[in-house]
C-alpha positions in Angstrom: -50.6 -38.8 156.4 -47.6 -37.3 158.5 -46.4 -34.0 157.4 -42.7 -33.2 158.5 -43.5 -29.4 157.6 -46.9 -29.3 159.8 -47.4 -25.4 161.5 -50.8 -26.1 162.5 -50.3 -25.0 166.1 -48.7 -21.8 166.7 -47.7 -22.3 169.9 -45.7 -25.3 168.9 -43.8 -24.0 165.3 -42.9 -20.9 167.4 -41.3 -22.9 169.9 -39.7 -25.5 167.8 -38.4 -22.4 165.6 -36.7 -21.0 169.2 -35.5 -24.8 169.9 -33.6 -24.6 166.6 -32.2 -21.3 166.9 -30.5 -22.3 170.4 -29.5 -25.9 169.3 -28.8 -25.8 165.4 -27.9 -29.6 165.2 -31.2 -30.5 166.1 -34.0 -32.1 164.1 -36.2 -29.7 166.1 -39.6 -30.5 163.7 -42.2 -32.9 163.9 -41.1 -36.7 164.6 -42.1 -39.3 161.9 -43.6 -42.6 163.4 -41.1 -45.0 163.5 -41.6 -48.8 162.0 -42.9 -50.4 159.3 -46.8 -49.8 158.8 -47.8 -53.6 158.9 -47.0 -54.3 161.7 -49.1 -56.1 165.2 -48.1 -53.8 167.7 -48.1 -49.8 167.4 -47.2 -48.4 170.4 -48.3 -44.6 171.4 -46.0 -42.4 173.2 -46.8 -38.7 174.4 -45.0 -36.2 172.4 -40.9 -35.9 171.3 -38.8 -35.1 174.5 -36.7 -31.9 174.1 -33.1 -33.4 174.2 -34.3 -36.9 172.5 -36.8 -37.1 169.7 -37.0 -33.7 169.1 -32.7 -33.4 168.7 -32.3 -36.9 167.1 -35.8 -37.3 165.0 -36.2 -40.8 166.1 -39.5 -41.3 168.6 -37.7 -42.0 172.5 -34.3 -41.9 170.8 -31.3 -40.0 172.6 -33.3 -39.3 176.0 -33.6 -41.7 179.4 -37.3 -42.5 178.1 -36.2 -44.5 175.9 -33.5 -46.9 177.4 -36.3 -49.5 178.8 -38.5 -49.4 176.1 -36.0 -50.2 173.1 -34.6 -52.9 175.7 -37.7 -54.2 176.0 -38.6 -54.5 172.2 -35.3 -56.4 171.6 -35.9 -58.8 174.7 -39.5 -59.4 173.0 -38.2 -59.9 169.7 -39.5 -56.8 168.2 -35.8 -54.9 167.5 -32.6 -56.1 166.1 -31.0 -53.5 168.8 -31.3 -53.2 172.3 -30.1 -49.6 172.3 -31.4 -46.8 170.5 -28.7 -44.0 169.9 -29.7 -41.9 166.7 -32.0 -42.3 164.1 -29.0 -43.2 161.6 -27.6 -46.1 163.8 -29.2 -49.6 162.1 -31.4 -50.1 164.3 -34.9 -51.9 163.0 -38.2 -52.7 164.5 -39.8 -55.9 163.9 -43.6 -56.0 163.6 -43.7 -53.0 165.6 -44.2 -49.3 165.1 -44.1 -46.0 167.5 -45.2 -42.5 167.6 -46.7 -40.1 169.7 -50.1 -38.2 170.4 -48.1 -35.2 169.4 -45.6 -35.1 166.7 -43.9 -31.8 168.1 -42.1 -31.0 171.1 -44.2 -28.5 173.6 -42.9 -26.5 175.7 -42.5 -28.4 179.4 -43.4 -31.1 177.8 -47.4 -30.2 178.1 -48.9 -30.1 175.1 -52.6 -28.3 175.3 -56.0 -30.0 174.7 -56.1 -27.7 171.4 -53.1 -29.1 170.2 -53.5 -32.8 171.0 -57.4 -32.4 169.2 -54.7 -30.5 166.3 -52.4 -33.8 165.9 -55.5 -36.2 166.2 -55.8 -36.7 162.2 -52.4 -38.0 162.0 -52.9 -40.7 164.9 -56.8 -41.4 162.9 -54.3 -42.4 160.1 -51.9 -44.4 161.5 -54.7 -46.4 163.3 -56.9 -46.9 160.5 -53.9 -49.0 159.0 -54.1 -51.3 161.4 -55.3 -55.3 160.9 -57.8 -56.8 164.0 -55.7 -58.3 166.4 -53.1 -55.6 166.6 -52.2 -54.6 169.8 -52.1 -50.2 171.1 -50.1 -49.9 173.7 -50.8 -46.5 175.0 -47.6 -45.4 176.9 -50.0 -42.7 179.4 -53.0 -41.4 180.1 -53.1 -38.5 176.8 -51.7 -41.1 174.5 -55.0 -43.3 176.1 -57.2 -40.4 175.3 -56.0 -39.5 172.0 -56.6 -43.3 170.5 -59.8 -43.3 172.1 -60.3 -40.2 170.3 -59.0 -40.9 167.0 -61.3 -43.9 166.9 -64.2 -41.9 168.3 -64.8 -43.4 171.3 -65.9 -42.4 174.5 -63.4 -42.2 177.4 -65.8 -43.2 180.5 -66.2 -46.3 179.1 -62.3 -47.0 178.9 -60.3 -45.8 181.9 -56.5 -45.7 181.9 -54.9 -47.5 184.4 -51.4 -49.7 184.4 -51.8 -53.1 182.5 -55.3 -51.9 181.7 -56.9 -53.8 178.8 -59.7 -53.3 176.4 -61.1 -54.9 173.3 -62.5 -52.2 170.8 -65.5 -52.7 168.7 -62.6 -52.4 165.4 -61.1 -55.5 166.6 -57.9 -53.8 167.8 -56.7 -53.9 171.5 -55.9 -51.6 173.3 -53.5 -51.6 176.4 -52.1 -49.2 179.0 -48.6 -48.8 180.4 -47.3 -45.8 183.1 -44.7 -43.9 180.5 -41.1 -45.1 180.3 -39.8 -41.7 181.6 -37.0 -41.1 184.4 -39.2 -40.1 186.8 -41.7 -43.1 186.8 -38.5 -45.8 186.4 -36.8 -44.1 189.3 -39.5 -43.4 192.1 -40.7 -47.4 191.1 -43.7 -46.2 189.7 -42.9 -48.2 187.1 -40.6 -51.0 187.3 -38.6 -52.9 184.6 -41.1 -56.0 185.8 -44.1 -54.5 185.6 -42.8 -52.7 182.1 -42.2 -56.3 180.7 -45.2 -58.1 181.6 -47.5 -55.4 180.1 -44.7 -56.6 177.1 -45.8 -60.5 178.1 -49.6 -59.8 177.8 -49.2 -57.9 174.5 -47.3 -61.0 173.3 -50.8 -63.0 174.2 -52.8 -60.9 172.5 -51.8 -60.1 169.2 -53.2 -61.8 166.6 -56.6 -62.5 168.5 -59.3 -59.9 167.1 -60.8 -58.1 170.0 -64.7 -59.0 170.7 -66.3 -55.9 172.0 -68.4 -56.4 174.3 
């Protein structure tokens, strides 16, 4: 299961080590999954943004990233808050869980192939918890390739793309969304539209086991 002490990538514990140093205050470890673990709809992030996640210890809590997507989730009934601001502010998820392909900040935000292939076990985890019918919402194209991963499936056969939507031989779904982040929200390549009716379609599908084909 999770391990808030994890050091299995060098790379990262170094840099998380240099993150606290310069900012004291912040969480600056890995970032627990957020939600209860029965839940319909687990929802797959990248890894904890530097002045977010990683300061507050709260997945897409204190950055931009996550202003739409905890909007969202209380517009869809899955939060009893529509704004996240720090991990001890009240705020609850509702059949709904996140986390992230990596549970530790990298540096530029660009975790390496090693370390995603690292983190994989913990992801394995969380996924073999879920019922049939529950719905992944992968949140880009590494959190895509890490579930695909974690369930040991092949990744030609299931190709990211924007409202993308597959049923897995588990009897989970999986579904794709462009990432929450500033930059997709403010060049449109994302819109708070097309955000909510990925949100719509993972409404429809949750509690139908997924048929393989």
């Amino acid at each position: 299961m999770f391990d808030p002490n994890c050091r299995q990538c060098p790379r990262l514990a170094t840099f998380l080590d240099e993150v606290k140093a310069d900012y004291p205050d912040y969480h600056a470890r890995p970032v627990a999954p957020f939600g209860p673990n029965n839940v319909q709809l687990l929802i797959v992030g990248l890894a904890p943004g530097m002045h977010g996640a990683n300061a507050t210890g709260r997945p897409f809590t204190g950055d931009y990233a996550g202003v739409l997507l905890y909007r969202t989730l209380y517009d869809f009934g899955f939060s009893n808050r529509a704004l996240s601001e720090s991990a001890d502010d009240g705020l609850r998820l509702k059949n709904c869980r996140i986390t992230n392909a990596v549970k530790c900040l990298p540096p530029q935000n660009k975790p390496t192939t090693g370390e995603i292939r690292l983190c994989n076990d913990f992801l394995k985890q969380e996924l073999a918890m879920l019922k049939p019918g529950t719905v992944v919402l992968a949140l880009c194209t590494i959190a895509h390739n890490a579930i695909l991963r974690a369930l040991g499936l092949k990744q030609g056969r299931y190709t990211f793309g924007h409202a993308h939507e597959y049923a897995l031989p588990d009897g989970l779904w999986l579904l794709d969304s462009y990432h929450c982040s500033r930059y997709n929200t403010q060049t449109k390549r994302l819109t708070e539209t097309m955000f909510r009716q990925v949100f719509e379609r993972a409404r429809e599908l949750m509690g139908t086991p997924a048929q393989a084909a």
